[in-house]
N, C-alpha and C positions, 0 to 999 in steps of 0.2 A: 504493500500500500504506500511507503513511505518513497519508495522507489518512481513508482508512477507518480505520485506529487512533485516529485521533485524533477521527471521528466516533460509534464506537465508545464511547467513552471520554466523550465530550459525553453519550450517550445515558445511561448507566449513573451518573455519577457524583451520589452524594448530597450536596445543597450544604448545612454546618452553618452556615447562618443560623437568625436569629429566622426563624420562619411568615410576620409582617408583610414584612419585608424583600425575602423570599423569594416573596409577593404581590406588591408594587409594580414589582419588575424585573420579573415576568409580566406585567403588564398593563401599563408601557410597552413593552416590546417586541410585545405584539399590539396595542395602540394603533397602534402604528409600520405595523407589517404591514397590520392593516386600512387605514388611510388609504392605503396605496399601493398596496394592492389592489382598491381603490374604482373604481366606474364612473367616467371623464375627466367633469368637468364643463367648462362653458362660461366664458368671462369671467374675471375675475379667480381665481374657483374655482379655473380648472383650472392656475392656472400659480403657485398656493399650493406653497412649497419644503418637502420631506420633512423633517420634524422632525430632522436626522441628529445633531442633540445627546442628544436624549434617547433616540434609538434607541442612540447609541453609550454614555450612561452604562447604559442597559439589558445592552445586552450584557457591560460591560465589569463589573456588578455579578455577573454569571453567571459570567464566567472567574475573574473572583478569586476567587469561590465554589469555584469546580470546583480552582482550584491549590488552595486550602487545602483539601479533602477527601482523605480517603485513596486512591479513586479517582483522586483527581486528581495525587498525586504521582507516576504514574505518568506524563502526560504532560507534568507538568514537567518528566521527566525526560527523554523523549523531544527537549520544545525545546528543552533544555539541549544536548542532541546536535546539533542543526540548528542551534544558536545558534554554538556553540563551533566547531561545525567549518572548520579551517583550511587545506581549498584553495585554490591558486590563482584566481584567474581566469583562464580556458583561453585560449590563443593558438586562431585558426582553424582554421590548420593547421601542419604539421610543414615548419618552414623549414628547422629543423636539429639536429642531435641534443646536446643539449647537454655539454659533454668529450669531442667525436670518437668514434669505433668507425663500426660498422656494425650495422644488426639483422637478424636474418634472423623473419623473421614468420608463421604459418604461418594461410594465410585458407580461407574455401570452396573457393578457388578454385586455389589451390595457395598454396609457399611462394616471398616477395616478399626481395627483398632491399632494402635501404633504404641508401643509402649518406652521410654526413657532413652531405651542405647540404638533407637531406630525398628528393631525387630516389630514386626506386622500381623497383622493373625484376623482373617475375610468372617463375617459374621455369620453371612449366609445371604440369601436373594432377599431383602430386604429393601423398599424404596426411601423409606426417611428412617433416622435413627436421632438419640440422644440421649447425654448421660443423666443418671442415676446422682445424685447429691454430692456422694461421695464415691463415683465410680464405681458403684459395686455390682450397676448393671446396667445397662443400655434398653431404652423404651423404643423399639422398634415398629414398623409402621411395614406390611406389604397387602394392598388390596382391602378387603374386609379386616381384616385380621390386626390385634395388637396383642406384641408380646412382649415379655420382658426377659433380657436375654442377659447371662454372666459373660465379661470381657472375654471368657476362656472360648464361647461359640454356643455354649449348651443353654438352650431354651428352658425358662424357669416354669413361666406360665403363658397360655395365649387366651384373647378371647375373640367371637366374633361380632362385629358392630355390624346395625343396620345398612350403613352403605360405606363409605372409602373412607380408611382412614389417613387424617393426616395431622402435621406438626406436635407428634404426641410430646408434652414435655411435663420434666419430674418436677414435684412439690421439692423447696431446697430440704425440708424435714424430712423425707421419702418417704411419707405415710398416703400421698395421691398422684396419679396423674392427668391432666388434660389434656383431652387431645379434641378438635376436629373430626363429625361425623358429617358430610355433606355439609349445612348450614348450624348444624346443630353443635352446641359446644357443650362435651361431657366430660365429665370427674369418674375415675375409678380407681378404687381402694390401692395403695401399691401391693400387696398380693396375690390383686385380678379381680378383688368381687366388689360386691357393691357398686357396679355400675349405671349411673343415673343421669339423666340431664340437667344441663345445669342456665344453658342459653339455647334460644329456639332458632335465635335469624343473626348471626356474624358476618363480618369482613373475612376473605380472605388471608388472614392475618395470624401467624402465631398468636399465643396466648404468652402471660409474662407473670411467674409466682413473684411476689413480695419474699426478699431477700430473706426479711427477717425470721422467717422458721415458719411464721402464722398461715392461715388457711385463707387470706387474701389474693387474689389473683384478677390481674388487670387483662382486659380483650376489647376489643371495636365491635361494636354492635353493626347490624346491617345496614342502620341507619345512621353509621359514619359518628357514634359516639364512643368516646373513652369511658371505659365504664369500671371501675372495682367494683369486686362482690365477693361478697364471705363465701369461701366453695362448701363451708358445712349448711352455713343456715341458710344462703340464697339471700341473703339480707345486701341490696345494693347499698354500697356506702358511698359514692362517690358517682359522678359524671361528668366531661366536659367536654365540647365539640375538639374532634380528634383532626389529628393532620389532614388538611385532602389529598387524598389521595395514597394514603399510609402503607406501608407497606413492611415496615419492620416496626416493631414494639419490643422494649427492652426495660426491666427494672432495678434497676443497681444501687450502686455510691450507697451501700446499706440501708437501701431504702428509702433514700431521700430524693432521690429523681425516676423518671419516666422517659426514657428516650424515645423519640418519635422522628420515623426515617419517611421517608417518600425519594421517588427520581431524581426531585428536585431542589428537598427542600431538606434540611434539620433541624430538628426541633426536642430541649429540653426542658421536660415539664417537675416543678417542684412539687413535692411529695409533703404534708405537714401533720404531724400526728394530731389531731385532735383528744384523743385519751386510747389509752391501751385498746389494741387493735380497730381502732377507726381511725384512717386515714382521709386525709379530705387535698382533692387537687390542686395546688397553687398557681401562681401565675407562669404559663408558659413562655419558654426566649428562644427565641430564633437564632441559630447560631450560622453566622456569616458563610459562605460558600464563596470563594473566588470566581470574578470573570462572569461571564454568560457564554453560553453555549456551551453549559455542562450540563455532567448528569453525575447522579449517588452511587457508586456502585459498591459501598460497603461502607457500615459504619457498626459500631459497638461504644459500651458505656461500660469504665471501668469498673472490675469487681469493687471498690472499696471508697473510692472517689468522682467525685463531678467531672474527671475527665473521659474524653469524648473521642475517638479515633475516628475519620471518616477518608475514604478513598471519594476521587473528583475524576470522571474524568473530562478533559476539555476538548472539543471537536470543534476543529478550524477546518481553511480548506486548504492549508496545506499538510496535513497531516493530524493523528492524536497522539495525544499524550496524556499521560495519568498523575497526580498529584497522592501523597498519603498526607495526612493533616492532622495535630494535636490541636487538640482542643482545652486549657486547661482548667482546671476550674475558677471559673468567674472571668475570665479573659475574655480580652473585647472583640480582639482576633484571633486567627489560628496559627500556629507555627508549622510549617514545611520541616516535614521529616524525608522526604525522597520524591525525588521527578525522575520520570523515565518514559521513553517513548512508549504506543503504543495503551492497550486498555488492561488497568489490574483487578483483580476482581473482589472480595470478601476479607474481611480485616476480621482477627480475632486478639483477643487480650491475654496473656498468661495467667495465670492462675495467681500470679504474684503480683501483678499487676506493672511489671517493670518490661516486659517486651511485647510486640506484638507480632503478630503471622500474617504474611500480608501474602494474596494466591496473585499471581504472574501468570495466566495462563498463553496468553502469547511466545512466552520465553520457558514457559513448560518450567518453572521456577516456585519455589515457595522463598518466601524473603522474611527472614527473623529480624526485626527492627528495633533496638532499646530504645529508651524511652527519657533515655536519661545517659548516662553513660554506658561505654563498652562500642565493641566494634559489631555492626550490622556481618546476617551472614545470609547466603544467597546458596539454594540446593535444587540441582539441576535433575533432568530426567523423572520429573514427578507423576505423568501420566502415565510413563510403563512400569514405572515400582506399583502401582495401581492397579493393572490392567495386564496382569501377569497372561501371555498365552495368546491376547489378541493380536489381530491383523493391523486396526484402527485403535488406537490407545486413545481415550476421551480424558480428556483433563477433572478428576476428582473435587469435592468441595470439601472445606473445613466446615464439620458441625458443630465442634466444642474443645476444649484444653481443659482438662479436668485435672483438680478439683480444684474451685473457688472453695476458701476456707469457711 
């Protein structure tokens, strides 16, 4: 892509030279061309070395042409992108996860658990997945069907639900889980039983437990409202019109905020106790996004703090590029942790809250980013450690880094 923009842009740009100038770079550079494009001759002829001086001042009067054109600032701008950019150099492969946890990964193929020194181990055919509080089992999602499954692969318990399940995720106390039944949003015991409804008509949207242990849990109603509800008593406590267009919900900083992601927008909403477990919504703030002509493609809200990770990325017409962004708490702006050409996908948090995993799928890369100090690290070949056996290796998603404390 980056290639044709910039061929693109070769074709179109008007170079403000003198006419002469602008003559003698054409004609050594077809000089050039012709001569190497000449029938071989014999004898000393043929083994005459390609003028590469004059072909390179040729060209090189062209480029500087084309950077000082106004056409051309556009790809100056472009290799200013590809110049600056500050990844890594990618390790092979994943020896080890850099500050411990575990991941849980969600490929074609099902979801993989990854455990400290890099070693892997496939769940089973599974479509969504997500960890258990404290890792001790993964709530999995295939068709009808919800299970809860041990990191080792072996199926603890399943049930089956009325129609598709999706975004099953654990109470952080691991006594429930919520998942997505078609419209419907339902609670079931972590054991497997007791399963009830809890919401009739939702958003498309994960569900989000309250940090704090309690039986609170935030979700979008279908009527585009943020809603808390007690998941034991059904007792709503809280509402307020929700992002348009929302598409991620996230509850952290120990409770105290409400992340709310969309395409195009970020938004954190304050969380204020009212009295032991009633929570009431505070005033939501929009947190700045660079530029126009972007879009969200990943954001998260630290396990313990009001910080804010979100991926940007920005679409010109000479090419994209992707931005990662700190957000920190109470800051007016964001701070740039890495540009790199091209689109990244999915930001997650450490369990520590001191790195993040940012997915590279263009460069087939997961990117470990601090957050504070230490050296960023960059791990290459991430879709075939995945995709063991295939022809086509599909690029994997991060679902979690377990365990938040």
């Amino acid at each position: 892509m980056r290639d044709e923009a910039l061929k693109q842009a070769l074709r179109e740009a008007a170079i403000p030279v003198a006419p002469e100038a602008e003559e003698r770079g054409r004609q050594v550079v077809e000089a050039a061309y012709a001569e190497r494009a000449a029938p071989a001759r014999s004898g000393a002829e043929n083994r005459r070395p390609l003028p590469r001086l004059a072909l390179a001042l040729g060209i090189a009067t062209l480029v500087t042409a084309l950077l000082l054109s106004p056409a051309g600032a556009a790809v100056r701008d472009w290799v200013g992108e590809v110049v600056e950019s500050s990844a890594p150099k990618p390790e092979p492969e994943l020896a080890r996860i850099p500050g411990g946890g575990r991941l849980l990964v969600q490929s074609a193929a099902g979801p993989w658990v990854v455990q400290p020194d890099g070693s892997r181990r496939l769940l089973g055919d599974y479509e969504e997945a997500s960890w258990s509080p404290r890792g001790l089992f993964v709530a999995a999602a295939e068709g009808r069907t919800l299970s809860a499954v041990e990191p080792g692969g072996t199926p603890h318990w399943s049930l089956t639900s009325g129609a598709r399940v999706r975004t099953p995720r654990w109470a952080p106390a691991g006594e429930r889980i919520a998942y997505r039944s078609a419209e419907e949003l339902r609670i079931v015991a972590g054991d497997g039983t007791d399963d009830r409804l809890l919401a009739g008509s939702t958003a498309p949207v994960a569900p989000a437990w309250s940090p704090s242990g309690d039986a609170n849990l935030a979700y979008v109603s279908g009527g585009g409202k943020l809603q808390i509800v007690n998941s034991e008593s059904r007792e709503r406590l809280a509402a307020a019109p929700a992002l348009p267009g929302v598409s991620r919900l996230e509850w952290g900083a120990n409770g105290s905020a409400i992340l709310e992601a969309s395409p195009r927008a970020l938004r954190l909403r304050e969380v204020r106790a009212r009295k032991v477990a009633l929570p009431d919504l505070g005033t939501a703030r929009t947190l700045p996004l660079p530029g126009s002509g972007i879009s969200l493609t990943g954001a998260a809200l630290a396990p313990e703090r009001q910080a804010v990770a979100a991926v940007v990325t920005h679409w010109r017409d000479h090419g994209t590029s992707s931005e990662v962004l700190l957000f920190p708490p109470g800051a007016e702006k964001p701070r740039s942790l890495l540009t790199v050409p091209g689109s990244l996908g999915e930001v997650a948090w450490a369990p520590d809250g001191r790195r993040l995993l940012v997915a590279w799928p263009g460069a087939n890369q997961w990117l470990f980013l601090p957050v504070g100090r230490g050296k960023p690290r960059a791990v290459a070949n991430i879709s075939t450690a995945f995709s063991p056996g295939e022809r086509v290796a599909s690029f994997p998603r991060v679902e979690g880094w377990c365990c938040v404390r």
